[in-house]
N, C-alpha and C positions, 0 to 999 in steps of 0.2 A: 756908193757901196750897195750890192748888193744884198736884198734883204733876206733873212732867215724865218725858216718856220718848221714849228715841231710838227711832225704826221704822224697823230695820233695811230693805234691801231685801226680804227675802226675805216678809217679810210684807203688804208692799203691793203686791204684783202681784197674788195673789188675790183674785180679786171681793169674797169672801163676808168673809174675813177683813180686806181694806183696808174695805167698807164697815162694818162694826160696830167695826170701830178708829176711823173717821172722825165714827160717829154718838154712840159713848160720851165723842169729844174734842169733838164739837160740842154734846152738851148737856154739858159743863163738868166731869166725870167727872175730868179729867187732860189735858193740853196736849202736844201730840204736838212731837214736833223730827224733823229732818231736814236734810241736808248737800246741798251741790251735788253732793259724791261720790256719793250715796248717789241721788239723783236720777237721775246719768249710769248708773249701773247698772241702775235701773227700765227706761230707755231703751232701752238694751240689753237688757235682758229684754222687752220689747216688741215689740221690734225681731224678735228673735229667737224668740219662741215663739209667735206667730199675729198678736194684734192688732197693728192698724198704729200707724205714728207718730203719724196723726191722733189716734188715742184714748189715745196717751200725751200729746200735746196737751192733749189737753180735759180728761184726770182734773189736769195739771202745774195749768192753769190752775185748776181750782176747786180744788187743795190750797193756791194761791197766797191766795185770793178768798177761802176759810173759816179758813184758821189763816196769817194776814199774819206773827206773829211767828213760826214755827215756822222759820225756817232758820240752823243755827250757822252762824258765820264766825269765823276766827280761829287754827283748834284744831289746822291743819296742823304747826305747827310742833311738835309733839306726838308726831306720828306716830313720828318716828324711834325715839323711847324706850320704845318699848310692843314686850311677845311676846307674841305669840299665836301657838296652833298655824299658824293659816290668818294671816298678813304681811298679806295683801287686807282682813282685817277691821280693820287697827287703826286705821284714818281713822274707825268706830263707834264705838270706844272712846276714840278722842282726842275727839272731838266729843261726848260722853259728862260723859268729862272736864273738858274746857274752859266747858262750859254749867252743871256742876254737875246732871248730872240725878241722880235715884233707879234711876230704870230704862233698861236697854235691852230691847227687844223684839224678838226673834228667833226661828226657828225652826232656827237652826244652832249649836243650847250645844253643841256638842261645842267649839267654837272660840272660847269665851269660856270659860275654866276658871272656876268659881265660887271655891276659895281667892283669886284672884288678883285678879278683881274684887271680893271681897269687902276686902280689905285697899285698896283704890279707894274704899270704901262707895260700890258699887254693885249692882246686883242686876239679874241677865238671866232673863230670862222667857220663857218661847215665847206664842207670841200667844195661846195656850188659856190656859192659866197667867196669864195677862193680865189677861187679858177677864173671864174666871171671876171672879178676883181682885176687879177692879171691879165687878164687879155684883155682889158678895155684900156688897164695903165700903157701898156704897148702894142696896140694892136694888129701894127705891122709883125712885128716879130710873134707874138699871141696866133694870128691866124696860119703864120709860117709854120710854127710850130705843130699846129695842130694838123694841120693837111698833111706833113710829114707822117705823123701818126698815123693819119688816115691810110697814107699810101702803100704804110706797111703791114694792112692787115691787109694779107690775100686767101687765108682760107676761114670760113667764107670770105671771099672780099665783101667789104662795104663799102658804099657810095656816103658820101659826104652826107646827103640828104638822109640818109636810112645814121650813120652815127646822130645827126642830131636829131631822131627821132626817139634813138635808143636812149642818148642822154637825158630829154625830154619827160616819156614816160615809162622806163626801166628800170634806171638809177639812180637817180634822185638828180639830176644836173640841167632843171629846167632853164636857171639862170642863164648857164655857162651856153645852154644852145641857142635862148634867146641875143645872148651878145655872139657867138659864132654866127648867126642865122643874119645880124646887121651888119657884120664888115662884109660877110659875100655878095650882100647887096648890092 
């Protein structure tokens, strides 16, 4: 079985990190989830930090088009019963809850206490932690994965060596270029 994991907001607004989350769930690596909450909040951060609506638009739709089953429903009723530091994240963790995932994927653990999801049997990861993770579990397919990515950025292109630089000290995915950096070895 393939395993499941919520994406948080906070990791799908960046380029670099929504696209290698998107190409590790589109070659079959793990099936990504996601809420309508969780969606309105992208929005919002779209809205808000440069790109327009349109290109909140256009990523909504091909997150729709590549992972059709990827949206929880249901899990509201949830919400009330959950603490977390941060009250705004617990519609993550009920939707979480409610789908039975393994993972949530985050880069805000300070607001998902690990005791607490741990007795959930659940486990939050920040998208380095992640990603790394997966591509060491499968490496063959992990590195597949990702040179794909690579290959399909051609304006600017990037070389392999300049992606794991960016991952490295750009965007937070020192891990993930550390384990990229050992299979091309």
């Amino acid at each position: 079985m393939i395993p499941q994991a919520v994406l948080d907001t906070c990791v799908l607004f960046p380029i670099y990190k929504r696209d290698l989350l998107f190409q590790l769930a589109s070659d079959g690596l793990y099936h990504p989830k996601w809420t309508s909450m969780i969606l309105e909040e992208l929005r919002r951060t779209f809205q808000g930090k440069g790109p327009s609506l349109e290109a909140y638009a256009y990523n909504l739709d091909l997150m729709a088009r590549h992972f059709p089953f990827a949206m929880i429903e249901g899990f509201e009723w949830l919400i009330p019963s959950l603490d977390l530091p941060d009250p705004d994240d617990c519609h993550v963790l009920a939707a979480a809850i409610h789908a039975q995932v393994k993972w949530i994927v985050t880069d805000n653990l300070k607001d998902f206490p690990t005791a607490y999801l741990t007795e959930l049997e659940i486990e939050v990861l920040s998208a380095d932690r992640f990603c790394a993770e997966i591509i060491a579990q499968y490496p063959e397919k992990g590195i597949q994965s990702w040179k794909k990515l690579v290959a399909r950025k051609k304006r600017p292109p990037i070389s392999e060596r300049e992606y794991l630089e960016i991952y490295r000290f750009k965007v937070g995915l020192p891990l993930t270029s550390n384990v990229l950096e050992g299979l091309l070895a």
